[in-house]
DRENTORRO-87268 format. One record per residue: x, y, z of N, C-alpha, C in turn; residue number from 0. Coordinates in pm, 1 decimal. Atoms other than C-alpha are relative to their C-alpha. Layout:
residues N
X, Y, Z, X, Y, Z, X, Y, Z, NUM
...
end
This chain:
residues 247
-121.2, 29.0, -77.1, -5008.3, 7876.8, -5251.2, 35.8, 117.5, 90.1, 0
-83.7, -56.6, -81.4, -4941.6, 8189.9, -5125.1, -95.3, 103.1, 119.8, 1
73.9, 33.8, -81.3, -5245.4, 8227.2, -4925.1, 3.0, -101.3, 94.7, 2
-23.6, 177.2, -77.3, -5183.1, 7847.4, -4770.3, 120.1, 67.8, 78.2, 3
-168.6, -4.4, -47.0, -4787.6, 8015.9, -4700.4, -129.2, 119.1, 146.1, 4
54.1, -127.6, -47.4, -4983.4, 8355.3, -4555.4, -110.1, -63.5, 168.8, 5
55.1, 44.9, -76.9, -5212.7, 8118.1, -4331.0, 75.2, -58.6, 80.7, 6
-65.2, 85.0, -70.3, -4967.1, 7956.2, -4171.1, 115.9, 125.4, 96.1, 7
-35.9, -117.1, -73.7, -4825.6, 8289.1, -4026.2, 8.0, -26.4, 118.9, 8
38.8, -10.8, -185.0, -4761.1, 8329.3, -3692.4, -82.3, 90.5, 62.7, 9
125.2, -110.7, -52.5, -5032.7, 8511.6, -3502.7, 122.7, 124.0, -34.1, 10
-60.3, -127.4, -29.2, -4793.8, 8778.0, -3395.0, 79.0, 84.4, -122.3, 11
-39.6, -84.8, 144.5, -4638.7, 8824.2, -3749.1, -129.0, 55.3, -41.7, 12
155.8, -34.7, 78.8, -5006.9, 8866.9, -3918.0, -54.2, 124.9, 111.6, 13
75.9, -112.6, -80.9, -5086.8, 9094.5, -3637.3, 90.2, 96.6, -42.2, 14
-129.1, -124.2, -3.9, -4737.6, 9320.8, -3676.8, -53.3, 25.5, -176.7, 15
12.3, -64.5, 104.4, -4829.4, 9286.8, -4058.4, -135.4, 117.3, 10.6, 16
161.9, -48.4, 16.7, -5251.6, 9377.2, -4030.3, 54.9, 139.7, 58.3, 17
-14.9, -91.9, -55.6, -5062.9, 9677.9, -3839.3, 98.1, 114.0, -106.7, 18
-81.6, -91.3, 78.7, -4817.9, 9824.0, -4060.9, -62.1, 27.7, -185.5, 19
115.2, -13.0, 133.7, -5002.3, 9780.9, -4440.3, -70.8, 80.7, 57.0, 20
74.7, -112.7, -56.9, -5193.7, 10082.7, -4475.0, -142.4, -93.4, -16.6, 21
113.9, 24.9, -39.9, -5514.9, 10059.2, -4324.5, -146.5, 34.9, -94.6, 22
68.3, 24.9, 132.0, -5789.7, 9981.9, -4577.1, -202.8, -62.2, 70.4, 23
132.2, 37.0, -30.2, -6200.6, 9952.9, -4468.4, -19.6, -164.6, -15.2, 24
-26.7, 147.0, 18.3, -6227.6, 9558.7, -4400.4, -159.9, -58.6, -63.9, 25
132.9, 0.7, 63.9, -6621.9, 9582.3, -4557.0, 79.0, 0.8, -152.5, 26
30.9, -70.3, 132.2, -6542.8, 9769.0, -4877.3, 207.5, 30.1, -53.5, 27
-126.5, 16.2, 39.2, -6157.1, 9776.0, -4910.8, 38.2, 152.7, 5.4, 28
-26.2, -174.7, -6.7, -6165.1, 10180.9, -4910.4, 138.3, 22.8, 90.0, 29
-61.2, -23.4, -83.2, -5833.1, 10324.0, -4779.4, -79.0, 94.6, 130.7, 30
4.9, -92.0, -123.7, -5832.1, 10492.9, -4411.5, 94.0, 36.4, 24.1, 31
-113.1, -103.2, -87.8, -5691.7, 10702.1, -4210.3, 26.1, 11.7, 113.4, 32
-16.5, 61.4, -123.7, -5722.4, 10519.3, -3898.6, -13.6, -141.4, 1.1, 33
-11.7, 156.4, -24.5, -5732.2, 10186.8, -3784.8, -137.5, -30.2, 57.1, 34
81.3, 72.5, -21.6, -6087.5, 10131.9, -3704.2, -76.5, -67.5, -66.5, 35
20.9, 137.4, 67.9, -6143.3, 9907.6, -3953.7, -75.6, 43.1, -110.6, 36
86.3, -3.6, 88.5, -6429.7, 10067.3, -4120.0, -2.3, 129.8, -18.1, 37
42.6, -127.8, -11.2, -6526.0, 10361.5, -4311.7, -147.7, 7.1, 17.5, 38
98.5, 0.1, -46.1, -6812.1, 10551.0, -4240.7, -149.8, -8.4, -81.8, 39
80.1, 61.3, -10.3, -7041.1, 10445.2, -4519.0, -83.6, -150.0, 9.9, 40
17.1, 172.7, 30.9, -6996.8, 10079.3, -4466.6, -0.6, -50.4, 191.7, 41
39.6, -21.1, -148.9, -7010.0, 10171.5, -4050.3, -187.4, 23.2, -31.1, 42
143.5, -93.7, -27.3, -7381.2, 10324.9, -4128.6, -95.0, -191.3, -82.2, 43
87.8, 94.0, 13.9, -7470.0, 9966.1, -4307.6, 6.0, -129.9, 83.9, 44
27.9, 100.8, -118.2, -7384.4, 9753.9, -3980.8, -93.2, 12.5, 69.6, 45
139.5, 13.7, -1.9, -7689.3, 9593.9, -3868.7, -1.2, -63.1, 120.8, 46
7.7, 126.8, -148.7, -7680.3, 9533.8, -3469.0, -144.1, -50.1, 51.3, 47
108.0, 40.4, -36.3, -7907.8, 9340.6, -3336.7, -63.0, 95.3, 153.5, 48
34.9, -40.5, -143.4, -8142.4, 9515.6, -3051.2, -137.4, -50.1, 41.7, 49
103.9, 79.5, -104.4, -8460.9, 9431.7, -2852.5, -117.6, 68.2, -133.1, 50
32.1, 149.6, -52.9, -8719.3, 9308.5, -2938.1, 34.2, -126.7, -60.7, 51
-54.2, 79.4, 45.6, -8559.7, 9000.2, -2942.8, -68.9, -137.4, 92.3, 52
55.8, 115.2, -18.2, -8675.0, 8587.8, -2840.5, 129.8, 22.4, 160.4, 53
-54.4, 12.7, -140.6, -8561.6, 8589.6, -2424.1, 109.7, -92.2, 37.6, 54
-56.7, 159.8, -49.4, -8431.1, 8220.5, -2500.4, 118.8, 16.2, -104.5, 55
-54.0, -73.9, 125.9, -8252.6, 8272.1, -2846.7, 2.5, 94.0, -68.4, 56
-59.1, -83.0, 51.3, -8210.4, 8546.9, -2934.8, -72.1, 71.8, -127.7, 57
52.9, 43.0, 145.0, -8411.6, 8548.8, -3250.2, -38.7, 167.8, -0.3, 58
121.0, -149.8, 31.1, -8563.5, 8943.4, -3356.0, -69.2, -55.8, -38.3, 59
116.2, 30.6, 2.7, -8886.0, 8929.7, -3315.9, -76.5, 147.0, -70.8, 60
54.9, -91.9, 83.5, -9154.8, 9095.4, -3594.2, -64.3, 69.7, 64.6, 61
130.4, -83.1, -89.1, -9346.1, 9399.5, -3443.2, -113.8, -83.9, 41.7, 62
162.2, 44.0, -40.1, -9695.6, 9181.7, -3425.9, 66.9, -76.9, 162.0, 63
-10.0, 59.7, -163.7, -9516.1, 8987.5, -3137.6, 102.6, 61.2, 122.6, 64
-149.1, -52.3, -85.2, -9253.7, 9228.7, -3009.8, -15.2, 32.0, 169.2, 65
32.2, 2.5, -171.2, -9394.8, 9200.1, -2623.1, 0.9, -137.3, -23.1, 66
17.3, 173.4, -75.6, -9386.1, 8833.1, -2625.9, 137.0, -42.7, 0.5, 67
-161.0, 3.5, -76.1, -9060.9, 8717.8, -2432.9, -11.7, -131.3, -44.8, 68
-48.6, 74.7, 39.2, -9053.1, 8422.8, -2628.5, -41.8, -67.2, -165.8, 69
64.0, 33.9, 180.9, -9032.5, 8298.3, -3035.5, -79.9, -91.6, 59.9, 70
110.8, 126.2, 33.0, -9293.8, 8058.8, -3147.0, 72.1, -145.5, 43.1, 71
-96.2, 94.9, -56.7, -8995.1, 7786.5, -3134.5, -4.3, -62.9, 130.5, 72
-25.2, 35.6, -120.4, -8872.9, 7838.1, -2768.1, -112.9, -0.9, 16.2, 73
108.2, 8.6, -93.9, -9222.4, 7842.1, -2653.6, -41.5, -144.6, 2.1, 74
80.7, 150.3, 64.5, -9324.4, 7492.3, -2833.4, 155.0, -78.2, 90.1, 75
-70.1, 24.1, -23.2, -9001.6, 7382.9, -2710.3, 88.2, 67.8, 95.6, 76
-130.2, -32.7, -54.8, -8729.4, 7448.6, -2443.6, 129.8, -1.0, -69.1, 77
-163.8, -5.7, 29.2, -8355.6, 7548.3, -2628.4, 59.2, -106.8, 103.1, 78
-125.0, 46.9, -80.1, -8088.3, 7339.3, -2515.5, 85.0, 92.2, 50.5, 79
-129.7, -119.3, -63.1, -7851.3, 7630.7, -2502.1, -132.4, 133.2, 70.7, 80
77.6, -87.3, -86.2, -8059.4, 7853.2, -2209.4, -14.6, 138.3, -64.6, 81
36.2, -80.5, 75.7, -8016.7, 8175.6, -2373.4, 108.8, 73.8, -120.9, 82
-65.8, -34.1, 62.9, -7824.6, 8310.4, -2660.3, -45.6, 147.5, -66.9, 83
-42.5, -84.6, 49.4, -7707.4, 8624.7, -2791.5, 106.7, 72.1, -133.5, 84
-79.0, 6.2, 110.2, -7553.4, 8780.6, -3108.6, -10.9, 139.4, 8.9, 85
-57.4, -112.3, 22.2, -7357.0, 9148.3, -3164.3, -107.6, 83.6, -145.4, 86
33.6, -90.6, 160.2, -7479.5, 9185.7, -3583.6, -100.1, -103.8, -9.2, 87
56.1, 138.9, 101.8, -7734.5, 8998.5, -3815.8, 89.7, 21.8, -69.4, 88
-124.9, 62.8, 98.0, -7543.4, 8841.8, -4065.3, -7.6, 38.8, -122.5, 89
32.3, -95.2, 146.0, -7544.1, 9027.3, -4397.1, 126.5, 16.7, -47.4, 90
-100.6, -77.9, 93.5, -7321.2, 9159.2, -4680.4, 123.7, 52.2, 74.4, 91
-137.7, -32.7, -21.4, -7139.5, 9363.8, -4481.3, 99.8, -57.5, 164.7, 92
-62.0, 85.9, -114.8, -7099.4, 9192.7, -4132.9, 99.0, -127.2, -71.0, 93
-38.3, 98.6, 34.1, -7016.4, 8875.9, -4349.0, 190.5, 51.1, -44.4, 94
-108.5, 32.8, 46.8, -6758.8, 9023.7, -4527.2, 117.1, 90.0, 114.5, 95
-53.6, -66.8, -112.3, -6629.6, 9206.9, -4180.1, 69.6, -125.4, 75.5, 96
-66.3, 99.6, -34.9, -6566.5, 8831.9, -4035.9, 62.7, -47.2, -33.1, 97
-97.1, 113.0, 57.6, -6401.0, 8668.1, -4300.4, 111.0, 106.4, 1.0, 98
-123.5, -122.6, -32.7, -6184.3, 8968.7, -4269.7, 116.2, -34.4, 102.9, 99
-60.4, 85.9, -64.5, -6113.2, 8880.8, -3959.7, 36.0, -132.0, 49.3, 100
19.1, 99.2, 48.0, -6160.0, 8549.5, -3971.3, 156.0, -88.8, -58.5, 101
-143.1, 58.3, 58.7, -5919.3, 8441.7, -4235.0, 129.6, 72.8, -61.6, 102
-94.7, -86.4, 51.7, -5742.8, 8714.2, -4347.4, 66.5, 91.1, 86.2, 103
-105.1, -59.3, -141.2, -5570.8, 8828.1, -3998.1, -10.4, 126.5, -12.2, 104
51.5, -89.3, -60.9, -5747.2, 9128.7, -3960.9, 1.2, 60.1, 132.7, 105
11.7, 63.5, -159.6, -5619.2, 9125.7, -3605.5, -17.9, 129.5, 81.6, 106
-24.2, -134.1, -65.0, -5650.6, 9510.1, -3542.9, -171.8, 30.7, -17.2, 107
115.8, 37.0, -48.0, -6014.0, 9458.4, -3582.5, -63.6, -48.4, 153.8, 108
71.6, 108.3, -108.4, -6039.0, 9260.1, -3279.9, -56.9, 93.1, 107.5, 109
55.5, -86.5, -67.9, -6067.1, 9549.1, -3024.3, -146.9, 27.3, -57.2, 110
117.2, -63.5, 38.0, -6388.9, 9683.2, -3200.9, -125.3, -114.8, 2.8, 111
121.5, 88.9, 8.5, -6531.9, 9342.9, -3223.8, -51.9, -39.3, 148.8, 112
9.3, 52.9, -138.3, -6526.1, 9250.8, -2877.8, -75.1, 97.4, 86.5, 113
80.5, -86.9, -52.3, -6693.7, 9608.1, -2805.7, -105.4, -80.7, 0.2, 114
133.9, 5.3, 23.8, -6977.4, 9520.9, -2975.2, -53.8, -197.4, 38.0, 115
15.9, 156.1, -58.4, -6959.0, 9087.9, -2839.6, -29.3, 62.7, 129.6, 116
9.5, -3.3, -145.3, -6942.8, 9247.2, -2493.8, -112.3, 86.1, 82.6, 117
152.6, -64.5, -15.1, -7271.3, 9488.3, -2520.9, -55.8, -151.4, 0.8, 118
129.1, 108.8, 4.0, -7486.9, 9178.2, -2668.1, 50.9, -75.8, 118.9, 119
-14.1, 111.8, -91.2, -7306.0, 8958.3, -2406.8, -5.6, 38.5, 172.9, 120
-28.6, -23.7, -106.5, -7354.9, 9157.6, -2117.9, -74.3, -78.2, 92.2, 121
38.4, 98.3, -81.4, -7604.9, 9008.6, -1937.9, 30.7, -153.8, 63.3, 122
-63.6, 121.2, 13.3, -7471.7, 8673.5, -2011.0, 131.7, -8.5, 99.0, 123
-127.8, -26.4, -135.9, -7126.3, 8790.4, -1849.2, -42.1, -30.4, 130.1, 124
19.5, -36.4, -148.8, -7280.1, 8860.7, -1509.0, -44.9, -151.9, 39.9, 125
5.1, 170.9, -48.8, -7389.8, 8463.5, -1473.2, 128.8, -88.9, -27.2, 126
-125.1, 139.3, 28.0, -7107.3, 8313.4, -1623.3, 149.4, -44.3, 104.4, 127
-82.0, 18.5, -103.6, -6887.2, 8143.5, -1401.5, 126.9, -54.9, -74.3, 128
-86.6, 21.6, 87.9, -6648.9, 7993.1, -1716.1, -32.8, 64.6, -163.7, 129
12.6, 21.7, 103.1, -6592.5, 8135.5, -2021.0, 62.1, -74.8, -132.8, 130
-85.8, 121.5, 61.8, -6524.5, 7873.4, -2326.0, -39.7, 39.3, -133.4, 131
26.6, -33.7, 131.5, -6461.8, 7938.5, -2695.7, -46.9, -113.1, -49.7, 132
41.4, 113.2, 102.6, -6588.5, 7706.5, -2982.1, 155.3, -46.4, -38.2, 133
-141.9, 41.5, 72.2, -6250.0, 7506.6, -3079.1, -23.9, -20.4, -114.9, 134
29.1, 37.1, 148.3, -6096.7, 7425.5, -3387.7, 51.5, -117.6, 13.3, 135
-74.0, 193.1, 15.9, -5946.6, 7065.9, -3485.1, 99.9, 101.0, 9.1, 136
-174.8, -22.4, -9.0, -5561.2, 7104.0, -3430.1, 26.6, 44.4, -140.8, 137
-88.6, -6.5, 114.3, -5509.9, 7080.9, -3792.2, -45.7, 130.9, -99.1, 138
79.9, -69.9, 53.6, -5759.0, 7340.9, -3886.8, 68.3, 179.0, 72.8, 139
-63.7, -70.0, -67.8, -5588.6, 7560.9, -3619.6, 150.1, 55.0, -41.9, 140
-104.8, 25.6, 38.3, -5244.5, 7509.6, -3765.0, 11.5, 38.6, -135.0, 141
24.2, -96.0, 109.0, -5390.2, 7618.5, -4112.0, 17.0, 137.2, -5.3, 142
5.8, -142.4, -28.5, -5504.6, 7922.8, -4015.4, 86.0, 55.3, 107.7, 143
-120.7, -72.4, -65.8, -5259.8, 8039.4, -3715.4, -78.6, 38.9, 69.5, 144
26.5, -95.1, -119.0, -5523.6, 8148.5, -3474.6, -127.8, -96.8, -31.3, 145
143.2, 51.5, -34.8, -5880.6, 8056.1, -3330.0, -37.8, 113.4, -4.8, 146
44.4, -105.9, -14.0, -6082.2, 8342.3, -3406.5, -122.9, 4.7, 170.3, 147
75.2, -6.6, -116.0, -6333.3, 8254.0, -3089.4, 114.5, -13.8, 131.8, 148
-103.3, -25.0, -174.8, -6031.7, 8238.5, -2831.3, 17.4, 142.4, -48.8, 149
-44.3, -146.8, -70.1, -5920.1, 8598.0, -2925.8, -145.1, 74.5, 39.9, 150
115.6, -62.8, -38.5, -6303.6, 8702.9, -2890.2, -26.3, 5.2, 130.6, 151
23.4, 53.6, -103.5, -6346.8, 8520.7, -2580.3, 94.0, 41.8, 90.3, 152
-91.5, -70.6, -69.5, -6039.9, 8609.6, -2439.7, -8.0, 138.5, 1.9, 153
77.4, -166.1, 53.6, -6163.5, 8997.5, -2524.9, -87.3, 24.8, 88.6, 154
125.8, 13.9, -78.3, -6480.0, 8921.3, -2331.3, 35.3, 27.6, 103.7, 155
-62.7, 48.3, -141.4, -6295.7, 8854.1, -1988.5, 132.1, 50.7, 18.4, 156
-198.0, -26.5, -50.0, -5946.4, 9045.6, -1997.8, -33.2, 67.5, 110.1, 157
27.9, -69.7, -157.4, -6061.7, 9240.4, -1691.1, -8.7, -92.2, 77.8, 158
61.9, 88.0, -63.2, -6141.6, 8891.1, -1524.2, 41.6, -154.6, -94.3, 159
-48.5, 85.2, 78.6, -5913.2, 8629.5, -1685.2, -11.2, -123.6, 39.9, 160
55.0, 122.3, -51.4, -5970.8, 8364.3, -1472.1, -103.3, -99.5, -8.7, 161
121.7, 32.5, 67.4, -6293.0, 8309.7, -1606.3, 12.1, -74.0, -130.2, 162
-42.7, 50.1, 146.8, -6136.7, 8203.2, -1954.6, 60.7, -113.9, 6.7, 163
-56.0, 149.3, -16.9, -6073.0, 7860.5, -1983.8, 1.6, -69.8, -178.0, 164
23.3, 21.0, 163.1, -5968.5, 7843.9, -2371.0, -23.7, -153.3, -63.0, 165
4.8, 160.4, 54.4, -5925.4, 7462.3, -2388.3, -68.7, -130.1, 52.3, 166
72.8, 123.0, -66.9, -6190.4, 7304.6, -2192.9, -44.2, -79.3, -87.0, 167
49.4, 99.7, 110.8, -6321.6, 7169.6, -2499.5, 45.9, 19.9, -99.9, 168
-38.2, 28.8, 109.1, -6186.4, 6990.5, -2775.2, -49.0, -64.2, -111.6, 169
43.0, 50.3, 117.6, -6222.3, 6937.2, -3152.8, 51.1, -92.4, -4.3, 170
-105.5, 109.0, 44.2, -6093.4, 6568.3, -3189.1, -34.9, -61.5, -107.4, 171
19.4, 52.8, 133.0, -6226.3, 6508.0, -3507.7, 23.8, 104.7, -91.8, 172
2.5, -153.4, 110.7, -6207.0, 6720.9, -3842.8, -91.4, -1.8, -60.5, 173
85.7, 28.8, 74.6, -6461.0, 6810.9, -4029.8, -11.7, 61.0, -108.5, 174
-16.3, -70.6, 110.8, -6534.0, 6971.3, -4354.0, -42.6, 122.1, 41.5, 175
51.7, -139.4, -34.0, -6632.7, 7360.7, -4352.9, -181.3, 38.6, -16.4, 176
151.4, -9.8, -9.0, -7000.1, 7437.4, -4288.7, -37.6, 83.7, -117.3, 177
69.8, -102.6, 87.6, -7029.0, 7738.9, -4554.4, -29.7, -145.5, -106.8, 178
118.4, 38.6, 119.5, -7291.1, 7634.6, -4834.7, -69.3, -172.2, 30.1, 179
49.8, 104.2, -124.8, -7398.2, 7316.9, -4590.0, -192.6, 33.5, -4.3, 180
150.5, -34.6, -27.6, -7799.4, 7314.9, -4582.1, 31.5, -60.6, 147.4, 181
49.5, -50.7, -149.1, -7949.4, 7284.2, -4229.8, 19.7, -169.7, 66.0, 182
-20.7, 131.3, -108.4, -7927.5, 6876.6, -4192.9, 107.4, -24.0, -25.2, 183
-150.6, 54.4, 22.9, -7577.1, 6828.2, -4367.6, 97.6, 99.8, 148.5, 184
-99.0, -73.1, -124.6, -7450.2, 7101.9, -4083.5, 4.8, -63.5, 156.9, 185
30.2, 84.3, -102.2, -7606.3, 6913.3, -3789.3, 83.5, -115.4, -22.6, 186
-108.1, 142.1, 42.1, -7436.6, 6566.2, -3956.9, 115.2, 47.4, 41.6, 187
-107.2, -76.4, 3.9, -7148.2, 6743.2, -3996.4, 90.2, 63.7, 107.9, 188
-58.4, -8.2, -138.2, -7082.5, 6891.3, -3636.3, 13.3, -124.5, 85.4, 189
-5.7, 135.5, -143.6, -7220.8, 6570.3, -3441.2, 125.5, -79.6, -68.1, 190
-114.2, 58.2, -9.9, -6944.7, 6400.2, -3603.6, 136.0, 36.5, 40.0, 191
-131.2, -78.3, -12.8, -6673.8, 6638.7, -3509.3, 50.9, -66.7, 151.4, 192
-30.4, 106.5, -99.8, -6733.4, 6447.7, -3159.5, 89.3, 96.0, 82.4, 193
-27.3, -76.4, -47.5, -6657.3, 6746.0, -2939.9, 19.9, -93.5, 149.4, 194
-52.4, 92.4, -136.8, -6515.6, 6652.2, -2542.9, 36.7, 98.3, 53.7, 195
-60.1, -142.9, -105.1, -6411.8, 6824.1, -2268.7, 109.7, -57.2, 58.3, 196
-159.0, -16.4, -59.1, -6045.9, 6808.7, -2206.5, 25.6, -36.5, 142.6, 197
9.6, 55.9, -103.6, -6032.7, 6558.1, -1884.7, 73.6, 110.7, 124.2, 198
-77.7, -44.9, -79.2, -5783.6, 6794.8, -1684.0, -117.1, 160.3, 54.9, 199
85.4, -108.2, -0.7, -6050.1, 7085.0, -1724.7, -134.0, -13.0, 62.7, 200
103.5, 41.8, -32.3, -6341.3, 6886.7, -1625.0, -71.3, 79.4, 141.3, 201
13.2, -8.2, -137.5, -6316.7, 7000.5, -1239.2, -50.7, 148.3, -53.6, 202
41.6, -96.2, 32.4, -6396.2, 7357.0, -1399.0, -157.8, -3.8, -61.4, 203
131.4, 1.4, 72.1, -6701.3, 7290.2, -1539.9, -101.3, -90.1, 99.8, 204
93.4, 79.5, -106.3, -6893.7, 7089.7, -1244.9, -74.1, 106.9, 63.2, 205
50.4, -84.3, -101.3, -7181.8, 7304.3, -1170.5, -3.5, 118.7, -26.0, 206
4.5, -164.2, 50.5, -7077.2, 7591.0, -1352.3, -114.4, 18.7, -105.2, 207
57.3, -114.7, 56.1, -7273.0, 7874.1, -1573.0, 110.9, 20.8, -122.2, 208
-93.1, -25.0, 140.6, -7067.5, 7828.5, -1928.6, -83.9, 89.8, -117.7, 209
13.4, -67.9, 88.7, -7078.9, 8113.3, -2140.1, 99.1, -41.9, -121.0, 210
-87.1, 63.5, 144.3, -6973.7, 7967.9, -2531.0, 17.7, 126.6, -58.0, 211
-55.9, -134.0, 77.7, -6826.7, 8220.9, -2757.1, 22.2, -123.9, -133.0, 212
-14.1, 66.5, 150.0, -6840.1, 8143.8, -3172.8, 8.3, 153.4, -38.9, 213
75.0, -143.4, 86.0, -6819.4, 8401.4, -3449.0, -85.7, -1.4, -81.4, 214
91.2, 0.5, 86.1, -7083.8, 8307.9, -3666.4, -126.0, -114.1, 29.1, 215
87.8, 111.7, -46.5, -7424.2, 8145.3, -3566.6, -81.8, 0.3, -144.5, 216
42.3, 71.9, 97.5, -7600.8, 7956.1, -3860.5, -118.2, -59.8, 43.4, 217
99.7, 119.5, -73.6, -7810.0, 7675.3, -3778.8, -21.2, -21.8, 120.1, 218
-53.6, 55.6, -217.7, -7686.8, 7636.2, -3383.1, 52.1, -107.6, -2.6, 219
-73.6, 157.0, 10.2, -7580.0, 7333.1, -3504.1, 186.6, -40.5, 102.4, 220
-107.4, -2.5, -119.8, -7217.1, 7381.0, -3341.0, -44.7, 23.7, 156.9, 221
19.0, -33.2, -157.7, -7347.3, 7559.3, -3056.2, -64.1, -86.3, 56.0, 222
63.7, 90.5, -40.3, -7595.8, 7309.8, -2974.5, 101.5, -147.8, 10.7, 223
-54.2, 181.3, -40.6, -7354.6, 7000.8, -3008.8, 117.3, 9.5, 105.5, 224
-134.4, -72.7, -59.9, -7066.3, 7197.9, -2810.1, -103.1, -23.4, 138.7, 225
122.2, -3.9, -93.2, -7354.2, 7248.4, -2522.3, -64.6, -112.5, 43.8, 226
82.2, 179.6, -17.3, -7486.7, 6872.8, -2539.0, 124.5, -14.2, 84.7, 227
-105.1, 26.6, -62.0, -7126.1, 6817.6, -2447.5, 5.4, 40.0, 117.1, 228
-42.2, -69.9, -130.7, -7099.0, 7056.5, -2184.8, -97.4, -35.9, 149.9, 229
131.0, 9.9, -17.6, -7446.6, 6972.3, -2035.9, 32.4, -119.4, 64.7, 230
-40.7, 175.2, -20.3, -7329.1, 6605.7, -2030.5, 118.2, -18.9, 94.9, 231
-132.0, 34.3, -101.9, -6989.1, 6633.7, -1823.2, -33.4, 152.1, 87.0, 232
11.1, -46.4, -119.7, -7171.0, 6838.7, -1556.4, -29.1, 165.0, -10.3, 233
47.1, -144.2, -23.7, -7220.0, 7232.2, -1631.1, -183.7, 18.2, 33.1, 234
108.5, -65.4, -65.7, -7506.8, 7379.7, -1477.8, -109.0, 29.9, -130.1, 235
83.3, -60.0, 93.9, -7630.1, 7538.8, -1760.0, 106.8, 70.4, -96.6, 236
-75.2, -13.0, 142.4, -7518.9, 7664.3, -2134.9, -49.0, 158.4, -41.0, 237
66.6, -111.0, 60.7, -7580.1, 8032.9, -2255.0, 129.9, 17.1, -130.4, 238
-82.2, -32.2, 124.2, -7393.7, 8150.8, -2586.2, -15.1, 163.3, -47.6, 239
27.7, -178.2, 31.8, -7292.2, 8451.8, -2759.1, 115.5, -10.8, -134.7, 240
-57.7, -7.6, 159.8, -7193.8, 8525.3, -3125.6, 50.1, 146.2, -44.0, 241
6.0, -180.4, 38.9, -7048.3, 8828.4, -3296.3, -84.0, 30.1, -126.6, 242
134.7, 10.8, 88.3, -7337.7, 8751.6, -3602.2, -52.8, -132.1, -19.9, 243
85.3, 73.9, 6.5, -7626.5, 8526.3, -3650.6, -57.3, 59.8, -144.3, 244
30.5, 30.8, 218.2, -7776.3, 8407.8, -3987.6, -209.1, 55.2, 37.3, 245
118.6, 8.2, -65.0, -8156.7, 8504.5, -3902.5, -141.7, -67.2, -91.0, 246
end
């Protein structure tokens, strides 16, 4: 119950609280003595992703193929989503760095995350002509008190806000939560969520270069059905960008 009360916060309370409670390592719970979230031996076990990586997805690639600009996958196949990018792999302590922020309004985190979203996403930036978060259902939104991919996304683009178009696409279905989901119940599971693009927004997306923003890539299963969507009412093309991937 008093988690359910705590979720239902208002952003701006949960942020004024995450600010005043002393500041506590959001990995390992360790007090600090600043506000950057982490101490430094649970900083030394974040695991960013760097090159060599799959051109199309993103994927790290094992030394034997680390000159070949594309996985085994994209090669046998073209991605739907053109190319994607991710900040961390997904591990122990990234994991427990998201749900941090995530669900537990971590919101003084967000600066640090958006560093490291806006390295992996740089390239991506320089094409994108909209950027669009992953939504949540209304009611899922209303739980928790925030979209963690609008404050990312919005992070991405505050120099260039115009670019941010938080509600081109909507969740109009609900669905259950993907954690502990194998690989075809998550696919089921999104395509029914029955994603859309917000008719008034449409004229934004004709033609454009949509950069998606999520915080956690899994399967692609969202990103890919978010992207079918987008693909389908006229964008140009789909690239994505995560702040960790499951690998």
């Amino acid at each position: 119950m008093v988690r359910q009360t705590w979720s239902l916060a208002p952003l701006a309370v949960r942020g004024l609280v995450d600010v005043v409670l002393p500041h506590r390592c959001a990995v390992c719970g360790m007090p600090l003595g600043h506000e950057r979230g982490l101490c430094a031996p649970c900083w030394s076990r974040i695991d960013f992703v760097s090159p060599p990586f799959c051109r199309a997805c993103g994927v790290p690639l094992p030394g034997s193929v680390a000159m070949a600009p594309l996985c085994g996958a994209c090669t046998a196949a073209a991605p739907l989503v053109r190319r994607t990018r991710a900040a961390l792999l997904y591990d122990d302590a990234s994991r427990r760095l998201t749900i941090a922020f995530k669900h537990y309004g971590r919101l003084s985190l967000r600066p640090l995350l958006v560093q490291w979203l806006r390295r992996a996403a740089a390239e991506l930036l320089d094409d994108a002509d909209v950027v669009v978060p992953v939504p949540l259902h209304r009611w899922r939104l209303l739980h928790r008190g925030y979209n963690q991919s609008v404050l990312l996304a919005r992070g991405l683009v505050a120099d260039e806000p115009s670019r941010f178009v938080p509600d081109l696409l909507v969740r109009h279905r609900s669905t259950k939560p993907q954690q502990g989901l194998g690989n075809a119940e998550r696919r089921s599971n999104v395509t029914a969520a029955a994603f859309r693009v917000r008719p008034a927004a449409r004229s934004r997306l004709e033609g454009a270069q949509v950069l998606l923003v999520d915080d956690v890539l899994t399967t692609g299963a969202t990103r890919d059905a978010c992207a079918r969507v987008l693909l389908r009412e006229g964008a140009a093309a789909v690239d994505a960008v995560c702040l960790a991937r499951v690998t």
